[in-house]
C-alpha positions as CSV (number, residue, x, y, z in Angstrom):
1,X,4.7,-0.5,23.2
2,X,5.0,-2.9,26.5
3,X,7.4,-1.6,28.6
4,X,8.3,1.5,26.8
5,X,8.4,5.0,28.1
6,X,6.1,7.2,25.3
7,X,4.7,9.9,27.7
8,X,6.5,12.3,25.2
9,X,5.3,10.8,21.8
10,X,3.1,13.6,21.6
11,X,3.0,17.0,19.3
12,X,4.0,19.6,21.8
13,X,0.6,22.1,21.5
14,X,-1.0,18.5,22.9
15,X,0.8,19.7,26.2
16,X,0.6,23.5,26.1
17,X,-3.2,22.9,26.3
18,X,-3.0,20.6,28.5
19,X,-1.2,23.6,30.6
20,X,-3.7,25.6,29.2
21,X,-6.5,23.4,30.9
22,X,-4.7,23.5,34.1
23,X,-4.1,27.4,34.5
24,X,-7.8,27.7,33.9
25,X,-9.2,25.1,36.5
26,X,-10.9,23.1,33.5
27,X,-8.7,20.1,33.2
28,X,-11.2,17.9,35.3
29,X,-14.0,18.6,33.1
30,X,-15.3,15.7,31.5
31,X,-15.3,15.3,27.2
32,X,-15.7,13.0,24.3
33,X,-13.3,12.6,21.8
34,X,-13.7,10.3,18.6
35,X,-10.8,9.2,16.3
36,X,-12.4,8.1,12.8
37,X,-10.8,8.3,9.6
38,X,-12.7,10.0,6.7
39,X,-11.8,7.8,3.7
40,X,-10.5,4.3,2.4
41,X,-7.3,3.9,1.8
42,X,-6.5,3.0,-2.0
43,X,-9.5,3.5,-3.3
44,X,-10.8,0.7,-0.9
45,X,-14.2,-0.3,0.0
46,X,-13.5,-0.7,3.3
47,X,-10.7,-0.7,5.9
48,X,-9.3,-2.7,8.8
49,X,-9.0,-1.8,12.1
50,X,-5.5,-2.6,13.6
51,X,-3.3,-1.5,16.3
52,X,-6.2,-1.8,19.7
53,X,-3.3,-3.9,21.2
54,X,-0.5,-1.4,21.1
55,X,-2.9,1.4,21.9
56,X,-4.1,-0.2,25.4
57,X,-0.3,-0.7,26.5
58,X,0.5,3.0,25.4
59,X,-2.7,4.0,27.8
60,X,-1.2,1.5,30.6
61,X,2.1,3.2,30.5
62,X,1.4,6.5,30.5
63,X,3.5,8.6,33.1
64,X,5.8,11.2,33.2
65,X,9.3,9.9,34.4
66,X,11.7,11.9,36.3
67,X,13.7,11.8,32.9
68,X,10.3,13.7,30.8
69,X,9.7,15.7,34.0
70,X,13.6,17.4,33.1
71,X,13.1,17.6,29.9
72,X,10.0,19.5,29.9
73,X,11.3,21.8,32.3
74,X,14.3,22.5,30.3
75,X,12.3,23.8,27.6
76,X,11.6,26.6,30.2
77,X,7.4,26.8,28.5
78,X,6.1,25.3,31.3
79,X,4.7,26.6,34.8
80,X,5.7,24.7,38.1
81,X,2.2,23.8,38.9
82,X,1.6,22.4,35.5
83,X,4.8,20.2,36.3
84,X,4.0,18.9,39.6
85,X,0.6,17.6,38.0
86,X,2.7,15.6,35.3
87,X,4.3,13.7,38.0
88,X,1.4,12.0,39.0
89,X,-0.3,11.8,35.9
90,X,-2.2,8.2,34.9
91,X,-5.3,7.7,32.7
92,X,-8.4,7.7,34.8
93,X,-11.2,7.6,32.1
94,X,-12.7,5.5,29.5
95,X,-12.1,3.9,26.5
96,X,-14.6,2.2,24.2
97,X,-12.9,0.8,21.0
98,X,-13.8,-1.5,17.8
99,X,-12.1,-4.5,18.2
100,X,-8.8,-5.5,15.6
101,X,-9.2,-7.0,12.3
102,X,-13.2,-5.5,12.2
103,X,-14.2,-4.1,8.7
104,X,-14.8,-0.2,9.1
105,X,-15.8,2.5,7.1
106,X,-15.5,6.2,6.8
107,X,-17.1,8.2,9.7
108,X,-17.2,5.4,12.3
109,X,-15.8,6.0,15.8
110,X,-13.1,3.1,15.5
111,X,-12.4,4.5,19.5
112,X,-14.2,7.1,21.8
113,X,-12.5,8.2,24.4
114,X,-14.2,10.2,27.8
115,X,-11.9,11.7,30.2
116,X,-11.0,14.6,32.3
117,X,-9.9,17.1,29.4
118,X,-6.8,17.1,30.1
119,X,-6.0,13.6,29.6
120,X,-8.0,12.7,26.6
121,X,-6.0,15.8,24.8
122,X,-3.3,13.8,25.4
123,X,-3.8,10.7,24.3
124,X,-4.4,12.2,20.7
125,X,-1.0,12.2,19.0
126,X,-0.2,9.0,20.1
127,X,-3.3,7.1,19.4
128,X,-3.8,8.4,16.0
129,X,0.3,7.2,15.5
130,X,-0.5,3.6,16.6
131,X,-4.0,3.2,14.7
132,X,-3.4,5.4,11.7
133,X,0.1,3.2,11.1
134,X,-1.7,-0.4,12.0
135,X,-4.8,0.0,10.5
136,X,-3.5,1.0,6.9
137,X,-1.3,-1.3,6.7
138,X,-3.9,-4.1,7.7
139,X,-6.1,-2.7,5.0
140,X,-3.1,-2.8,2.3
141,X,-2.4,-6.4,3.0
142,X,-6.4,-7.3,3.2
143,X,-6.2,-5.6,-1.1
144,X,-3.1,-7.8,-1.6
145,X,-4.4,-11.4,-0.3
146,X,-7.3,-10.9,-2.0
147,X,-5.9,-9.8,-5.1
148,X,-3.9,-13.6,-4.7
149,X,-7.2,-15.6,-4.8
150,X,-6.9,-17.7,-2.2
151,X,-2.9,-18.5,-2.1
152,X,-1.2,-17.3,0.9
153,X,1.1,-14.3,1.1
154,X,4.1,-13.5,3.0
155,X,4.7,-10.0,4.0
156,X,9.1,-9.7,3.9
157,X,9.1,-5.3,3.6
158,X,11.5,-4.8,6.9
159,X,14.2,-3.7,5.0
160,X,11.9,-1.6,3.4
161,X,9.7,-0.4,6.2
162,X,10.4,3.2,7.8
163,X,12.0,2.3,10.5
164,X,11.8,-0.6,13.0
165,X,8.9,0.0,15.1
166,X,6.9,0.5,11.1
167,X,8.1,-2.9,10.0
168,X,7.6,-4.8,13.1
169,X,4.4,-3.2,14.0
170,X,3.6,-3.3,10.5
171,X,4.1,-6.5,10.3
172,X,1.9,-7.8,12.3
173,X,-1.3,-5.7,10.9
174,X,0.1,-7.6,8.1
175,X,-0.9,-10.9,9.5
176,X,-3.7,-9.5,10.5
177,X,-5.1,-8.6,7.5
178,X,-4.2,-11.9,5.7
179,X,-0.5,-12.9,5.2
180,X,0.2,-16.1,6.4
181,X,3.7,-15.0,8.0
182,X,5.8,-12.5,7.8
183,X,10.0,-12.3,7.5
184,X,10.6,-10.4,10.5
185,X,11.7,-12.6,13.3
186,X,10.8,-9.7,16.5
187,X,7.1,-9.7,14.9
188,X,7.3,-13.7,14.7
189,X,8.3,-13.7,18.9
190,X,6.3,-10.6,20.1
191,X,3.3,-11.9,18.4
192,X,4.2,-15.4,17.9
193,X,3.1,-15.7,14.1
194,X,4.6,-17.9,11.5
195,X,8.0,-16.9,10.2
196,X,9.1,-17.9,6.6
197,X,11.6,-16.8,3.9
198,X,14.3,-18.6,1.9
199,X,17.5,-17.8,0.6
200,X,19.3,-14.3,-1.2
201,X,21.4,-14.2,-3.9
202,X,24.4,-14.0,-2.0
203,X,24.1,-17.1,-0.8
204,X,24.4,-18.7,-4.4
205,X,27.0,-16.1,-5.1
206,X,29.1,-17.2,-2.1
207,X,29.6,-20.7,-3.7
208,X,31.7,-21.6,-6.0
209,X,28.5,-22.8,-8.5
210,X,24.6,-22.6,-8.2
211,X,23.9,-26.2,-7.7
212,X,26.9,-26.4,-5.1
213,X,24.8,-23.6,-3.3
214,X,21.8,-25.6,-3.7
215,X,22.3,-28.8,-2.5
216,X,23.8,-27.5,1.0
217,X,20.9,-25.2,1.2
218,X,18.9,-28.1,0.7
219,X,21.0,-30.5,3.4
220,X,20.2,-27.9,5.7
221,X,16.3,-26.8,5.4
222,X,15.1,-30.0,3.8
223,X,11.7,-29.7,5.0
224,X,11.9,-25.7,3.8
225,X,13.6,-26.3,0.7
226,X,12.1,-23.1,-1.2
227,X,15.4,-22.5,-3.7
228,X,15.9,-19.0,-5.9
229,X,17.1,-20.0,-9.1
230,X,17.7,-16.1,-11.1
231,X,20.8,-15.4,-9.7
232,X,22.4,-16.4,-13.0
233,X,20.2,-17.3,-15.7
234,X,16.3,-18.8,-14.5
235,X,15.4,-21.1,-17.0
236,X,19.0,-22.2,-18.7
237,X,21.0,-22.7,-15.2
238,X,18.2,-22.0,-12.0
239,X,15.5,-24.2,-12.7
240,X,17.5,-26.8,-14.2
241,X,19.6,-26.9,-11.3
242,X,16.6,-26.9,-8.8
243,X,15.0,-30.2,-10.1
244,X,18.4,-31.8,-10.3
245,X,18.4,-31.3,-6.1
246,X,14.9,-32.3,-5.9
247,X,15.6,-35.5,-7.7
248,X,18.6,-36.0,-5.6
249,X,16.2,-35.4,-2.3
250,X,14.0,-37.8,-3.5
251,X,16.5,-40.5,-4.3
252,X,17.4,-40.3,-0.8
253,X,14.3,-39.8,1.3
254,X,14.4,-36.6,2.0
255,X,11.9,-34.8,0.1
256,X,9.1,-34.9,2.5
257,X,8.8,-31.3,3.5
258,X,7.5,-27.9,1.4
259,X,9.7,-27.5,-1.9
260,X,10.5,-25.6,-5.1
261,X,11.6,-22.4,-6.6
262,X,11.6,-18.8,-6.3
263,X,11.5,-15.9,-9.1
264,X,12.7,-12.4,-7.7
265,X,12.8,-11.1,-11.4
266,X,11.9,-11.1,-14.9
267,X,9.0,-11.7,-16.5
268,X,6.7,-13.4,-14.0
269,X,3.9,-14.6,-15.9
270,X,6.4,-16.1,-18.7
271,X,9.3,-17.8,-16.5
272,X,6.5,-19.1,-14.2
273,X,4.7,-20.9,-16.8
274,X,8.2,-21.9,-18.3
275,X,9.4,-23.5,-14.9
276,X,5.9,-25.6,-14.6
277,X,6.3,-27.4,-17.3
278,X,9.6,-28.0,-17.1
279,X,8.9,-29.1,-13.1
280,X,5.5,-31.1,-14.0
281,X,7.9,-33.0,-16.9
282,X,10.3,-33.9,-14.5
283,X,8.0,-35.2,-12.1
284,X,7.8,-32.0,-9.5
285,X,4.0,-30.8,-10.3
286,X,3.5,-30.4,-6.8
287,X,6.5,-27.9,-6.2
288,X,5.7,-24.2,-4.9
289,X,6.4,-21.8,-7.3
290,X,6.5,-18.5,-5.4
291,X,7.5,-14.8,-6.6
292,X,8.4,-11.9,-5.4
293,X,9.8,-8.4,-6.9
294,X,8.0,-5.3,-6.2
295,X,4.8,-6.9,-6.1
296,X,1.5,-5.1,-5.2
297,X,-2.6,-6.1,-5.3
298,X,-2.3,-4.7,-9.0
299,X,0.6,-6.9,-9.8
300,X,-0.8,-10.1,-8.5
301,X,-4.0,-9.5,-10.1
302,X,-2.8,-8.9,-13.7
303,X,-0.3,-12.1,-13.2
304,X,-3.5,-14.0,-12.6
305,X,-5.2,-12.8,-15.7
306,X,-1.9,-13.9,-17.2
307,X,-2.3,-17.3,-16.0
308,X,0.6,-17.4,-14.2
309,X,1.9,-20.3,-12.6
310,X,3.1,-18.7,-8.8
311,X,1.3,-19.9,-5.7
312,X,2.9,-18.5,-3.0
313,X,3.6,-14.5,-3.0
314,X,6.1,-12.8,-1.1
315,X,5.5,-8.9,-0.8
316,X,7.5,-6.5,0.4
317,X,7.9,-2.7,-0.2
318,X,4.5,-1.9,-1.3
319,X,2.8,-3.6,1.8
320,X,5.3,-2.4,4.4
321,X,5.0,1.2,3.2
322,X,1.4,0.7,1.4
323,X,2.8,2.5,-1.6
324,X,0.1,3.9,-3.6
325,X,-1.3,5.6,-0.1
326,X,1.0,6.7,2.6
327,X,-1.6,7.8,5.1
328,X,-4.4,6.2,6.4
329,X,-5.9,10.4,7.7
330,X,-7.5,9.2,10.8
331,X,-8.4,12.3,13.0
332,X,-9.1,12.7,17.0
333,X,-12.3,15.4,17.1
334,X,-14.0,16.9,20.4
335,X,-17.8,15.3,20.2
336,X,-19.0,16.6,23.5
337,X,-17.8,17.8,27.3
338,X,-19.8,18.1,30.4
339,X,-21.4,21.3,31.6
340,X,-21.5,22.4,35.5
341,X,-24.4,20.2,36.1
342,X,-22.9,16.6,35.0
343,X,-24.4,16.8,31.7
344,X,-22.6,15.8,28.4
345,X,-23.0,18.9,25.7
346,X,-22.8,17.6,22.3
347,X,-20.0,19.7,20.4
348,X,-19.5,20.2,16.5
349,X,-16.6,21.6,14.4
350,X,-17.3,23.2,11.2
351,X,-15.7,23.5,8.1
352,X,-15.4,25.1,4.6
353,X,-14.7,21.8,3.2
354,X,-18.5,19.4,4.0
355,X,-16.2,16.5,4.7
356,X,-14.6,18.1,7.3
357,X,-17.6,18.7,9.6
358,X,-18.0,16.2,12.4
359,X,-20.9,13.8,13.8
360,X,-21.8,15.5,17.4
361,X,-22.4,13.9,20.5
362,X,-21.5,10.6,22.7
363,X,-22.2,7.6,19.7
364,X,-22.4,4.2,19.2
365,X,-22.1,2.7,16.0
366,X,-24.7,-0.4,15.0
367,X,-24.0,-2.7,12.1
368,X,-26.8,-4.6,10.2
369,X,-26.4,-7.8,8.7
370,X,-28.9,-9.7,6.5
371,X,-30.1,-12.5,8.1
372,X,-30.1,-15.0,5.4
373,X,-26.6,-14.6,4.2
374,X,-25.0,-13.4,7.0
375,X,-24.0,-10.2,5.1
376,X,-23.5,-6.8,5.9
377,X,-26.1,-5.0,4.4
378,X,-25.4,-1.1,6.5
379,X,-23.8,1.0,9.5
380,X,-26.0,3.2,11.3
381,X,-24.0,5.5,13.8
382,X,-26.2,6.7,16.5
383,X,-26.7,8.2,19.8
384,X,-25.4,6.5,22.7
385,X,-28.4,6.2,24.5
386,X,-30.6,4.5,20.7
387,X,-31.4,1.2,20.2
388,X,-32.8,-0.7,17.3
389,X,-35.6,-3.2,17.5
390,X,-35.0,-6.0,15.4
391,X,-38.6,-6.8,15.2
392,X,-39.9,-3.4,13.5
393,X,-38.8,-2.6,9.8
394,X,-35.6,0.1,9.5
395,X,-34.8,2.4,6.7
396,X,-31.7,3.0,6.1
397,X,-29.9,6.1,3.8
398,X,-26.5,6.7,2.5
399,X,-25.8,9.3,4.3
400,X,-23.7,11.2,1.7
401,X,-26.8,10.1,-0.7
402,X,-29.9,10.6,1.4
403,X,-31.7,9.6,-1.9
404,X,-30.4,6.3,-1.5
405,X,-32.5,4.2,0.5
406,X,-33.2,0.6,1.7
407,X,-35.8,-0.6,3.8
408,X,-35.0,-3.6,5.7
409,X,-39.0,-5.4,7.0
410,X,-38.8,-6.8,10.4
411,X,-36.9,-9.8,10.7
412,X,-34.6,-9.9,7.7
413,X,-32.0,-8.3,9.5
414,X,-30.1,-8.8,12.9
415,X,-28.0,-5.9,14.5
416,X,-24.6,-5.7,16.4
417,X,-22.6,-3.1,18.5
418,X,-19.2,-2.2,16.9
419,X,-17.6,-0.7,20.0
420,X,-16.7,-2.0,23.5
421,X,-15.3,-1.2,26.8
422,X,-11.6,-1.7,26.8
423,X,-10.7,1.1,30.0
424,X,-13.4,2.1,32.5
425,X,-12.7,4.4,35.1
426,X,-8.8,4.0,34.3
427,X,-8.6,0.5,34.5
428,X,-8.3,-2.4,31.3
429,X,-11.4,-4.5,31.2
430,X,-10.4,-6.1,27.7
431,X,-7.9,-9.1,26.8
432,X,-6.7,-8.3,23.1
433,X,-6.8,-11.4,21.5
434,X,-4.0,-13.5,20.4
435,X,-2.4,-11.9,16.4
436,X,-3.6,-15.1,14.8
437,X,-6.8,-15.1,16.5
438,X,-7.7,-11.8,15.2
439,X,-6.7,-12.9,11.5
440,X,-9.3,-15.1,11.8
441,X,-11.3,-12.9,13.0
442,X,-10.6,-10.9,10.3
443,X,-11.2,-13.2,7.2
444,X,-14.7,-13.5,8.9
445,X,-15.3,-10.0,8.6
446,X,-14.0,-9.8,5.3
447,X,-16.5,-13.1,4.1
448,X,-19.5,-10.6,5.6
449,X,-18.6,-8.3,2.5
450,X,-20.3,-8.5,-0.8
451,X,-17.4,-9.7,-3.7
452,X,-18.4,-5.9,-5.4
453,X,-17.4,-4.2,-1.9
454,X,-14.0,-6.3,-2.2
455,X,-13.0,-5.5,-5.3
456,X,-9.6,-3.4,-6.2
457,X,-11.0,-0.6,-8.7
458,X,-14.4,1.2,-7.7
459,X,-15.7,-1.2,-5.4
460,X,-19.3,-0.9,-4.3
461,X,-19.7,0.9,-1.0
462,X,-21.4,0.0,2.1
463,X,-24.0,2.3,3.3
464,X,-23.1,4.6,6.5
465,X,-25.9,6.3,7.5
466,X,-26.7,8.4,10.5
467,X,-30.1,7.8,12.6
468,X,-32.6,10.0,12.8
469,X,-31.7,11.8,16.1
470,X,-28.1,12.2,15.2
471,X,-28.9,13.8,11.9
472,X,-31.6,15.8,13.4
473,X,-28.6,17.0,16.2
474,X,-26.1,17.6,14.0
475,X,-28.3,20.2,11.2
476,X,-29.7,21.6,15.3
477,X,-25.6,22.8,15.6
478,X,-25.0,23.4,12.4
479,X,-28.1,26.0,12.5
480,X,-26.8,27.2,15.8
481,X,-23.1,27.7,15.0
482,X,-24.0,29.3,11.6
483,X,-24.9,32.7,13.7
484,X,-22.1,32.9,15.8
């Protein structure tokens, strides 16, 4: 997003209101918007925050060029007041955000925005774009490493992706969410994380044999020497033809770096057990064995009941685009705006469908961990102004099972903020970490889950519950919006 103009990455009613705002005097009035999402993605028990980065240099950018300025009169919608306002337009407000590579859950503000009306409206479009996009795909590849049990992955889905901002971007929530490099070169030098692949078929088809193709790929890339041996025939020609170029690498010295094979077809499970023995009896027990086609969490997982032989996983098209679940359905919903007298009225929407009715009011959002094992044990979103007290005992209720309760005695548990400042009063007061840094980050907040909340299929489900005062709020509006 650094250095890019995206004023107009925006749905167009985002700037009729924002006229509409200005016409009517209100556009200074203060409000609260909150962008949560309202389910997992694939059946997940969680999700992963991504995208905070590209979000705060969208906010840092935002102006109306001379360029937007013509365009948007062009369209002959808008008045000339409206358009003198644009051309000094900046973000002047605040931004409180959960920070990359945290585990979320339904509900949760993952950022809450409070600004003049008329620029919080529009930030909407473009905010949802960068954290719906990052944030699924970061939850997607969080399913597929863990689905590999501890061998890394590589994420290779450019080619696949929709588009290059979706596979470069995408990329790197990749990384965040677990795989140990990615294909894309761009993501590798924005984000400076580890780039890896091998070789295609072409290049064994552009030689005159497959061992020809071999041994120059492996007098080139020695130290990288990762060969794909089913262009022709995997076990009669490729394999055999891979260990003959090992041997001849170790004769001379030179097989010192990673090695081995690659399987981009067939069956997986078989040919990989088929190429370890036949590797292991020719002295090359140690060589990778990695796979790729179409691979997903599903795939991986039922190759490892198989007992498959790969140890290095290279995904593409289903990670990229995360296949089984397009959309990650994050929303941007009004939660309260200030009246005449500087006060902040909590709003609520309502809906025909339950799930559709929003949490009112400026909130914070508390996570409790158990204090023995470090694990999360609930989310309590709150008001702004709560606090918990570590030292008194806290019930806690699923809040789409208020039946379903835990009672946490004083000092078993410890308690932590999810959100924090990132703009106040217009200006950044947040460094986003380094890509890698927030992968670790990550896999820490991953190894704060239970194994049953990891799981693929019908994992167990943290607890989000909503304290006292918020719940006693929100059935206040409800009451009171019933009888208008």
């Amino acid at each position: 997003m650094k250095g890019r103009n995206l004023a107009l990455l925006t749905d167009l009613y985002e700037l009729t209101m924002m006229q509409g705002y200005f016409t009517t005097g209100a556009y200074n009035k203060k409000v609260v918007f909150d962008l949560f999402y309202r389910k997992n993605p694939s059946g997940n028990g969680y999700a992963i925050a991504a995208g905070l980065a590209q979000a705060i240099e969208y906010v840092q950018g935002l102006q109306f060029t001379k360029d937007d300025i013509n365009y948007l009169v062009s369209l002959n919608m808008f008045t000339e007041g409206f358009i003198e306002f644009l051309k000094d337009f900046r973000f002047t407000g605040e931004i409180y955000a959960i920070p990359e590579g945290t585990v979320v859950f339904p509900y949760e503000p993952l950022m809450r925005v409070t600004a003049p009306i008329i620029e919080a409206q529009l930030l909407e479009t473009a905010l949802l774009n960068i954290i719906n996009h990052q944030s699924l795909i970061a939850t997607k590849a969080s399913r597929v490493v863990w689905a590999a049990e501890g061998d890394p992955v590589m994420e290779f889905g450019l080619r696949r992706a929709q588009g290059p901002d979706a596979g470069t971007l995408g990329a790197r929530a990749a990384v965040i969410g677990g795989c140990c490099g990615t294909s894309n070169v761009l993501t590798g030098k924005l984000f400076d994380v580890p780039v890896k692949g091998t070789h295609a078929h072409s290049w064994v088809m552009s030689f005159p044999n497959e061992i020809t193709a071999f041994r120059e790929y492996a007098r080139q890339f020695p130290d990288n020497c990762l060969l794909l041996v089913d262009t022709y025939n995997t076990l009669e020609s490729g394999v055999p033809n891979a260990i003959k170029v090992f041997q001849e690498m170790k004769a001379a010295g030179k097989l010192t770096g990673k090695y081995g094979i690659r399987l981009d077809s067939g069956d997986l499970a078989y040919l990989s057990k088929c190429a370890k023995i036949m590797l292991e009896e020719a002295g090359f027990g140690n060589a990778i064995i990695s796979a790729s086609s179409d691979l997903d969490e599903n795939l991986i997982a039922s190759l490892k009941s198989q007992g498959a032989k790969i140890n290095l996983w290279g995904v593409g098209t289903k990670l990229i685009t995360s296949d089984d679940c397009p959309a990650f359905g994050g929303v941007y919903k009004l939660a309260a705006e200030e009246d005449d007298n500087g006060n902040f009225i909590p709003k609520i929407k309502l809906s025909n469908n339950p799930e559709k009715v929003t949490n009112p009011g400026i909130k914070k959002v508390f996570r409790i961990y158990d204090k023995k094992t470090k694990k999360i044990k609930a989310d309590l979103i709150a008001l702004k102004e709560e606090t918990i007290d570590e030292n008194q005992g806290l019930t806690i209720c699923d809040n789409n099972a208020k039946w379903r309760k835990m009672h946490l005695s004083a000092g078993t548990y410890y308690v932590k903020e999810l959100l924090v400042p990132i703009f106040v009063d217009g200006a950044l007061v947040y460094q986003s970490p380094k890509t890698m840094d927030i992968q670790a980050f990550c896999s820490k907040e991953k190894n704060s889950l239970w194994g049953e909340h990891l799981r693929l299929k019908n994992p167990h489900i943290v607890p989000v519950d909503l304290s006292e005062k918020l719940s006693q709020l929100k059935n206040r509006l409800i009451d009171e919006m019933s009888f208008h």
